[in-house]
C-alpha positions in Angstrom: -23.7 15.3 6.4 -22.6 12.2 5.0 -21.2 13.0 1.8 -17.4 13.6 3.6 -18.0 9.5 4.9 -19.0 8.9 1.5 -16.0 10.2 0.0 -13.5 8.6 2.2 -15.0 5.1 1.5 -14.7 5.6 -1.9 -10.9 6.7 -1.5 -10.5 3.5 1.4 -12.6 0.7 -1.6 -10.7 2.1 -4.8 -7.2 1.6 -2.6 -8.7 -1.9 -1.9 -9.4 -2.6 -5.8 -5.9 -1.2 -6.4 -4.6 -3.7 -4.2 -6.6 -6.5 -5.7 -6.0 -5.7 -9.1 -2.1 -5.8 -8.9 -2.7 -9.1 -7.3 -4.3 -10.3 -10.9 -0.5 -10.9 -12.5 0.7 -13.4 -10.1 -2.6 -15.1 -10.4 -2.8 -14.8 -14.1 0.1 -16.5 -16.3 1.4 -15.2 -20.0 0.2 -11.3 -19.5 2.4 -9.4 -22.3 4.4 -7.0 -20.9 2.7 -4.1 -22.1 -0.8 -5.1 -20.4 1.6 -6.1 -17.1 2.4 -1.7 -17.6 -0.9 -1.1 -18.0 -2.0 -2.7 -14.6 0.6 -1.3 -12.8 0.0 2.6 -14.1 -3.7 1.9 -13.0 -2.9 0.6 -9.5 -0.7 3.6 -8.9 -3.2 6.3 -10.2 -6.0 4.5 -8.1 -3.6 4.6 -5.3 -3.2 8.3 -5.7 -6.5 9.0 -6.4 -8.4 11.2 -4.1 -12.1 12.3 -4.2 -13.9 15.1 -2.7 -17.2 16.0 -2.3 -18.8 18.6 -4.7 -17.4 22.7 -3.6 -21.5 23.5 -2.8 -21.9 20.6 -0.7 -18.8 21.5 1.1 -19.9 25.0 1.6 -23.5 23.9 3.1 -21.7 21.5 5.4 -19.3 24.3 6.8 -22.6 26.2 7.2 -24.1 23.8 9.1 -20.8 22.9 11.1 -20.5 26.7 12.0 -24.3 26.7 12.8 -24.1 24.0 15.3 -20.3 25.2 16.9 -21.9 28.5 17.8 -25.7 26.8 18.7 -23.1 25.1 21.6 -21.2 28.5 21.9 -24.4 30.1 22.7 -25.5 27.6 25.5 -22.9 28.1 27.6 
């Protein structure tokens, strides 16, 4: 049940590391150009980046969901 928590802290620290990291050229003098590119391509696919949790454990946690939904349906 907490894979889908999971997943969205790993999406809320890599943002956070994204940020951080394209904090490093204004804290670090004489980066070439090319590596300045290079941090700024990786901060915009870690921006972008989304994660889900594995198809299987999604289908065992609708199962559940549905399980519990119609558990309530059924007491009233």
């Amino acid at each position: 049940m907490n894979c889908r928590s999971i997943v969205k802290k790993l999406e809320n620290h890599t943002k956070e590391l994204s940020k951080a990291l394209g904090l490093l050229p204004l804290a670090t003098s004489g980066l070439s150009a090319g590596i300045l590119q290079e941090i700024e391509k990786i901060c915009d696919n870690m921006e972008k980046a989304g994660f889900k949790a594995a198809v299987a454990e999604e289908e065992i946690l609708e199962k559940i969901e549905s399980g519990i939904r119609e558990n309530n349906v059924n007491r009233s």
